[in-house]
C-alpha positions in Angstrom: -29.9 -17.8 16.5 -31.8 -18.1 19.6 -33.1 -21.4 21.1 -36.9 -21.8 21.4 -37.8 -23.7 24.6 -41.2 -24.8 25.9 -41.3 -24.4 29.1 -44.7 -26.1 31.2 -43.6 -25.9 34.6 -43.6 -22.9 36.6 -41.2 -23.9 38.5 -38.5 -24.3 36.1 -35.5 -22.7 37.3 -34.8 -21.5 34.0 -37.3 -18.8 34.3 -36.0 -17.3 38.0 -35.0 -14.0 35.9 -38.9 -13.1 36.2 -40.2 -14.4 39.1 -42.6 -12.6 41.4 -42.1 -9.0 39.4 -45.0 -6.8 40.9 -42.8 -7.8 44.3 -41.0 -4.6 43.9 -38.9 -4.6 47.3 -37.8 -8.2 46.2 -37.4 -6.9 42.5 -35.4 -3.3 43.3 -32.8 -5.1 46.1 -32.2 -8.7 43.3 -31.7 -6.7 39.7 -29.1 -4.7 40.7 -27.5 -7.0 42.5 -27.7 -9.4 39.9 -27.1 -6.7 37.7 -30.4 -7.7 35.6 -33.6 -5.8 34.4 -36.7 -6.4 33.0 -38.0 -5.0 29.5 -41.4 -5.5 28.7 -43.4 -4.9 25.3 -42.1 -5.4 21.8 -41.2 -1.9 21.4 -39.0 -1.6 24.6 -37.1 -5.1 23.8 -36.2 -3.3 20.7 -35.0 -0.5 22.2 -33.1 -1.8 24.4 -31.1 -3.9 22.1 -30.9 -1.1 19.9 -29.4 1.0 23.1 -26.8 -2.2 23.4 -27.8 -4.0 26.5 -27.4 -7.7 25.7 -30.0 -9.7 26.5 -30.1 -12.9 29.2 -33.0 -14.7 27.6 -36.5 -14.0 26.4 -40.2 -14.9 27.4 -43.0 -15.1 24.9 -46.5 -16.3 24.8 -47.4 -18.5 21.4 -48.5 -15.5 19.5 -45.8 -12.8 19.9 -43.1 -15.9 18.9 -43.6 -14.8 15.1 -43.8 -10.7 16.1 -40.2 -11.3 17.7 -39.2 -13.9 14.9 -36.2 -11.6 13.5 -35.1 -10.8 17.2 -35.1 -14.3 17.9 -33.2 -15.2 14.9 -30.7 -12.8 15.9 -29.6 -13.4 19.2 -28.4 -15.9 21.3 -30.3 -15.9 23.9 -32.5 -18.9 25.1 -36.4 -17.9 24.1 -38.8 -19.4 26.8 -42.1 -19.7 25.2 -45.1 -20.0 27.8 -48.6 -20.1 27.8 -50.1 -17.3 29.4 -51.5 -19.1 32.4 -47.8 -19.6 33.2 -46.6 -16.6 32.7 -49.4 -15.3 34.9 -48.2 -17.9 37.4 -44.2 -16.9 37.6 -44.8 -13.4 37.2 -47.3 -12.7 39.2 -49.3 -10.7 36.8 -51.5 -10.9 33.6 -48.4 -10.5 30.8 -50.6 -8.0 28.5 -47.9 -7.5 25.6 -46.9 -11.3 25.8 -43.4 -10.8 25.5 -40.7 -10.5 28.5 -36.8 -9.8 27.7 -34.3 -10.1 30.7 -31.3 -7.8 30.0 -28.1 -7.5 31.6 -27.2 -4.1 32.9 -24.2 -1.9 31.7 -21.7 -0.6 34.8 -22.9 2.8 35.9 -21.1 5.5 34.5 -19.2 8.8 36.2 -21.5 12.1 36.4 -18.3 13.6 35.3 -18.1 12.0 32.0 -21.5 12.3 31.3 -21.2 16.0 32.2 -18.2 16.3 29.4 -19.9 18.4 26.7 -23.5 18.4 27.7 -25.2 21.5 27.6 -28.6 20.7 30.0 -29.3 18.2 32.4 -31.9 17.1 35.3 -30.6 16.2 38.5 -33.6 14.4 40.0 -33.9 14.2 44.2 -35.9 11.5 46.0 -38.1 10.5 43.1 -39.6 7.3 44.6 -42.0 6.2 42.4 -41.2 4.0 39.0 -44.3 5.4 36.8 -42.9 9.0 37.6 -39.8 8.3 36.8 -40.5 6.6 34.0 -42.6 10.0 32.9 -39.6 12.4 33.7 -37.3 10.3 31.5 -40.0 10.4 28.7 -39.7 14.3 28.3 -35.9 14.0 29.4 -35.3 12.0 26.1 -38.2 14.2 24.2 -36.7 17.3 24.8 -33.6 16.9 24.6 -31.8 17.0 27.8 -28.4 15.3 27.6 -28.0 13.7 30.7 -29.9 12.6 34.1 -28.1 12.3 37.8 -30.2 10.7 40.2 -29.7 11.3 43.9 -29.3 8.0 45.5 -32.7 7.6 47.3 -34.0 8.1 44.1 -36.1 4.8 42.3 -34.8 2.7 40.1 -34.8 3.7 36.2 -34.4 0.5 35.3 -37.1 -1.3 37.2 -40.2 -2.6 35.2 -42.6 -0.1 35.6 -40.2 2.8 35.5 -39.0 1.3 32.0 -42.1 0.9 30.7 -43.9 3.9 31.6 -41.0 6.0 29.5 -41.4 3.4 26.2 -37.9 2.8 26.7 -36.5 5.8 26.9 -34.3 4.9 29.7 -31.9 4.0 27.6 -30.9 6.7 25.6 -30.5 9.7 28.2 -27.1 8.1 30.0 -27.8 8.5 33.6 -25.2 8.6 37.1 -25.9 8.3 40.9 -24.6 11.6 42.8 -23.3 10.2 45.5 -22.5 11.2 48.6 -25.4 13.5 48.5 -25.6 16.5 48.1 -22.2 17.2 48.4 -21.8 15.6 45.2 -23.6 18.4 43.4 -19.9 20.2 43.3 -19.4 17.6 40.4 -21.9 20.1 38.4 -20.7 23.1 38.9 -16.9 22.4 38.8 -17.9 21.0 35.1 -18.7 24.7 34.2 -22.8 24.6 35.3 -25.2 26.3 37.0 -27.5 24.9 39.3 -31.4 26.5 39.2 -33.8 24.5 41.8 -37.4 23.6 40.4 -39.3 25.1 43.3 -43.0 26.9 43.7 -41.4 28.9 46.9 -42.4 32.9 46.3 -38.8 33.5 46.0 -38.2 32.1 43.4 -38.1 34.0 39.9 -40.7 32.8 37.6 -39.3 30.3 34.9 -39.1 32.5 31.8 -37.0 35.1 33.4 -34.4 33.1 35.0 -30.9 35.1 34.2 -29.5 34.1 30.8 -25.8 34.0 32.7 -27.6 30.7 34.5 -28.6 28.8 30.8 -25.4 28.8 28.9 -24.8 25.3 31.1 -27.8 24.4 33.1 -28.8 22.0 35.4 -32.0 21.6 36.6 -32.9 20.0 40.2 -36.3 18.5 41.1 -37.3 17.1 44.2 -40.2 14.4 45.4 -43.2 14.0 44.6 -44.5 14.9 47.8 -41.9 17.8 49.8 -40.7 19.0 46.6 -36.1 19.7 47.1 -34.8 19.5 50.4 -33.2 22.3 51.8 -29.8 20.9 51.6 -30.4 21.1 48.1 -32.0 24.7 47.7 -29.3 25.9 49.7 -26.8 24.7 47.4 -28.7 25.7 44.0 -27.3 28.9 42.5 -31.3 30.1 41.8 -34.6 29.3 42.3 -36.9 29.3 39.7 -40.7 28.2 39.6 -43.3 27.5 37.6 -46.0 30.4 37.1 -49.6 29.0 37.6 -52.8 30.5 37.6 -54.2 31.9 41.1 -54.9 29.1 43.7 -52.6 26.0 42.3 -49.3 26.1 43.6 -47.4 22.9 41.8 -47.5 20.3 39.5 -47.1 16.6 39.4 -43.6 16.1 39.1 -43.7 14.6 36.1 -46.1 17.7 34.2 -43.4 20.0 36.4 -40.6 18.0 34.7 -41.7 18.3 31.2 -42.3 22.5 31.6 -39.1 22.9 32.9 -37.5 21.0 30.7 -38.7 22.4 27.3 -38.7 26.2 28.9 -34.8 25.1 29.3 -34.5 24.3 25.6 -36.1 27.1 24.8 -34.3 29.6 26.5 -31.4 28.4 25.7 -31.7 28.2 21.9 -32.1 31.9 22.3 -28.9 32.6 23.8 -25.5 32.9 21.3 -23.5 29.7 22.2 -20.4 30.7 23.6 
């Protein structure tokens, strides 16, 4: 069982884990190398206990203390229980859901054992912004891709705002840094997959008729929000493939992009015999 603490001064060092969090340099350079991240929201506590990440400690305002009463009973954890003024005060921001969890992080795993009997994956390139990465990992988990490989300019999945934007998602598509990149990518296709680039170029072949050779093991590389894949990484991408739009748009927000490719992937490949 948890112990419940009242804590009333904002300085308390007991309550570093969640200092200054809209400070997102500060944030994205001390969580990982504390090897600590923030889950906010009842919902994505619970997830993330439920995904097996243990948890440092907790912060709840009065009223969610009863809402969390069985998680608080369960672990434990020290359970730091604020007023919202002070939460406000250490975080740096108006704690909506009341209720804070810092969670310690699991070592990064290999692409190549992730890659061991997945079928579909998205290899994401230079995705700098948490709410868009929280998004992509939303449709990854909703449509069932198996795994995500981040280059490693990419944002941070575990970060607040990425984390909350995908309702906790984050933790259950197991993710890996391909790194150096893009060299790296020869981790793919030596596990047996193909490697179609996410690009509105007119060269590329529109989604739905991408070869079926290319879907039997498919990975599925999308660049930044704002230039789209590099050319390093079109070069080494067996196709292209793009999006077919109505006359005068030529993309999508990466995340809306994301979530087309994704389920045109899963439907393709339910159409092709399993080999």
């Amino acid at each position: 069982m948890a112990e419940l603490i009242t804590i009333e001064d904002p300085n308390d060092p007991r309550l570093n884990d969640y200092v200054a969090l809209t400070d997102v340099e500060l944030r994205r350079r001390r969580e990982p190398e504390e090897g600590l991240f923030i889950a906010e929201g009842e919902k994505v506590i619970r997830r993330a206990r439920a995904a097996g990440y243990r948890m440092r400690s907790m912060l709840l305002s009065a009223k969610w203390i009863d809402v969390m009463r069985d998680v608080i009973d369960e672990v434990p954890a020290p359970v730091y229980a604020v007023a919202p003024e002070l939460a406000e005060q250490v975080t740096g921001y108006h704690v909506h859901r009341g209720a804070l969890a810092s969670m310690q992080r699991k070592p990064l795993r290999d692409a190549g054992e992730l890659l061991a009997g997945a079928r579909r994956v998205a290899v994401l390139e230079g995705i700098v912004d948490h709410a868009n990465m929280g998004a992509v990992y939303r449709s990854a988990a909703a449509l069932g891709m198996d795994a995500v490989l981040l280059s490693p300019d990419c944002a941070d999945p575990l970060y607040r705002r990425a984390v909350k934007v995908s309702m906790g998602t984050v933790f259950s598509v197991p993710y890996a840094t391909l790194d150096p990149w893009p060299r790296a990518l020869e981790t793919l296709r030596d596990a047996g997959f193909s490697l179609l680039a996410l690009t509105p170029h007119p060269d590329a072949v529109p989604l739905p008729e991408v070869q079926p050779k290319l879907l039997d093991r498919c990975a599925v590389l999308l660049g930044s929000e704002g230039n789209g894949l590099t050319t390093e990484a079109l070069r080494a991408a067996d196709a292209w493939a793009r999006i077919p739009m109505a006359q005068g748009i030529d993309s999508l927000n990466i995340a809306a992009a994301a979530a087309v490719s994704f389920y045109a992937l899963a439907q393709q490949q339910e159409r092709q015999p399993q080999r």
